[in-house]
GUZAMAR-241536 format. One record per residue (C-alpha): residue number from 0; z, x, y. Coordinates in nm, 3 decimals. Layout:
N
R i w u v
R NUM Z X Y
...
***
This chain:
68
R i w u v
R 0 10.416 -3.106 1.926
R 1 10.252 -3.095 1.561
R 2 9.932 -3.320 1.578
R 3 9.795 -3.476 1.271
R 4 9.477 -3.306 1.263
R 5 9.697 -2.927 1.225
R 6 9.961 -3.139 0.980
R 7 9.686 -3.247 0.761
R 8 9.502 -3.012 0.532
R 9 9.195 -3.046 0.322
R 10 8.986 -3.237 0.469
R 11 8.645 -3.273 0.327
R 12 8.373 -3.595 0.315
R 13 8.491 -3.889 0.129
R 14 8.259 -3.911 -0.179
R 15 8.273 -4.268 -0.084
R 16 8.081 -4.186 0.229
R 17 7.716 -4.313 0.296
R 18 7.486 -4.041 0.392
R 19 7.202 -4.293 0.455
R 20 7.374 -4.517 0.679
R 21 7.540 -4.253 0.840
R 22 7.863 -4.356 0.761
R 23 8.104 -4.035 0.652
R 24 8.455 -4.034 0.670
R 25 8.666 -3.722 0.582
R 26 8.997 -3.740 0.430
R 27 9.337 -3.495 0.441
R 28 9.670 -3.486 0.301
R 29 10.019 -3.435 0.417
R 30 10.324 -3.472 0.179
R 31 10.324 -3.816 0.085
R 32 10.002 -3.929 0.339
R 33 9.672 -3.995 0.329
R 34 9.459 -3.919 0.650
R 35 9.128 -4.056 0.749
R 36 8.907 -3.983 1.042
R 37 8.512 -4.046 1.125
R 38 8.275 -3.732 1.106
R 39 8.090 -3.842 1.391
R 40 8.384 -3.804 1.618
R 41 8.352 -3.393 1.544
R 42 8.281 -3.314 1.882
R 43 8.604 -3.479 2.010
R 44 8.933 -3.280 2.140
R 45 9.205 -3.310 1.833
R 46 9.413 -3.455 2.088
R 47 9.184 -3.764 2.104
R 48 9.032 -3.779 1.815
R 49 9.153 -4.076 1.573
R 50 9.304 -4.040 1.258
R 51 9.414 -4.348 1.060
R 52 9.721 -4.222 0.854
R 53 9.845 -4.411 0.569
R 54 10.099 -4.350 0.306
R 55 9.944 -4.176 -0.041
R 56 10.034 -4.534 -0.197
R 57 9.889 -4.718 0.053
R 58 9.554 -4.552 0.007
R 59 9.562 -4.565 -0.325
R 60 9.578 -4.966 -0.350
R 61 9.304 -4.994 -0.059
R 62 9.098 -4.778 -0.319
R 63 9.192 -5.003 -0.571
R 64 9.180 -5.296 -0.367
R 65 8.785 -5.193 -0.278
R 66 8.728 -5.148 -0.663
R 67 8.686 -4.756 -0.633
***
């Protein structure tokens, strides 16, 4: 079974990360999806490591939405 850390590609830091509060999250694409996942959790097995995946339109209003 495909996980969604080897069906995304491209991730790379959000450049609407914090670096002084420590608070990165990376972001990858599948057709049509929008993954996001903490750096922090690095260290984790892909297995377990969380991903929240949202549609590319979904992201797109939360962006808007938070005025980005």
């Amino acid at each position: 079974m495909t996980t969604w850390h080897e069906s995304m590609t491209g991730w790379h830091k959000s450049t609407y990360t914090h670096w002084e509060e420590n608070a990165c999250v990376e972001v990858g694409v599948a057709p049509g999806l929008v993954g996001i996942r903490d750096t922090k959790q690095w260290a984790m097995p892909d297995e377990t490591r969380p991903i929240l995946v949202l549609p590319a339109e979904s992201f797109a209003a939360l962006l808007e939405h938070l005025g980005r």
